[in-house]
C-alpha positions as CSV (number, residue, x, y, z in Angstrom):
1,X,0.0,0.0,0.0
2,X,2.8,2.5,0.6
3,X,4.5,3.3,-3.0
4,X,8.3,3.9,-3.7
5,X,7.8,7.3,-3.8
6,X,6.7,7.8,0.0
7,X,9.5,5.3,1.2
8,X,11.7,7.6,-0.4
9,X,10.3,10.8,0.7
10,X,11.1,9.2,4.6
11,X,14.3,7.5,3.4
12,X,15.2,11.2,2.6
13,X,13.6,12.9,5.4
14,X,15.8,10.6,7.3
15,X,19.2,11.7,6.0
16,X,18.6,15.1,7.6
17,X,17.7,14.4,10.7
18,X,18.3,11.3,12.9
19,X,14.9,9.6,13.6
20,X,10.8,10.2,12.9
21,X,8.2,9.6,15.3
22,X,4.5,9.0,13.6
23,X,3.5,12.7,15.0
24,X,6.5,13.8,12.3
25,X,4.7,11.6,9.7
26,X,1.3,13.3,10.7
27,X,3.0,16.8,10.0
28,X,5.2,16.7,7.4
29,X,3.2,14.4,5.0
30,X,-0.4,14.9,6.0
31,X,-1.2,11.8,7.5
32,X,-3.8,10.6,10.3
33,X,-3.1,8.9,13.2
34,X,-3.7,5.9,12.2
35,X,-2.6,5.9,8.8
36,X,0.8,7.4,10.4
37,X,0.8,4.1,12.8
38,X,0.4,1.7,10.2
39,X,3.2,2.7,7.9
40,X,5.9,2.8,10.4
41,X,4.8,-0.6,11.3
42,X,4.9,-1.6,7.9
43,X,8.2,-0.4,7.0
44,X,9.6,-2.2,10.5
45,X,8.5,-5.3,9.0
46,X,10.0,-4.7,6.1
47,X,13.1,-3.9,7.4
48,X,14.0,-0.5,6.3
49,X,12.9,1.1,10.0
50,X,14.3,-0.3,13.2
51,X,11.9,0.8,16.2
52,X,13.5,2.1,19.4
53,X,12.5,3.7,22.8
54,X,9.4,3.6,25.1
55,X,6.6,1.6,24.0
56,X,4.0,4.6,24.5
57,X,6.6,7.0,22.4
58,X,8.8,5.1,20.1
59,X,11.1,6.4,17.7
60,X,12.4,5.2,14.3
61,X,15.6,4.6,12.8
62,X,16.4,4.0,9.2
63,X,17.8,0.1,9.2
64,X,21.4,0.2,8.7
């Protein structure tokens, strides 16, 4: 569901800063909540995003 394009656009948000949070994806690509949540758990499964930090306010990592 999530095209090439938009795992580039984070791939590239990602070389200028150090990690997103799904409240980034809300505001800088005009997601929902939800919509937020279920593409960083998408590309975590994938393998692209590595997931870090508290349970109730993770952080992501692009996958080394």
């Amino acid at each position: 569901p999530y095209t090439t394009l938009f795992r580039s656009k984070i791939k590239e948000y990602l070389t200028t800063n150090n990690c997103i949070t799904r409240r980034d994806l809300e505001l800088k690509f005009g997601l929902r909540q939800s919509a937020a949540l279920k593409c960083l758990k998408h590309f975590t499964e994938i393998g692209i995003l590595k997931k870090e930090g508290a349970r109730n306010s993770p952080v992501y990592f692009l996958n080394k």
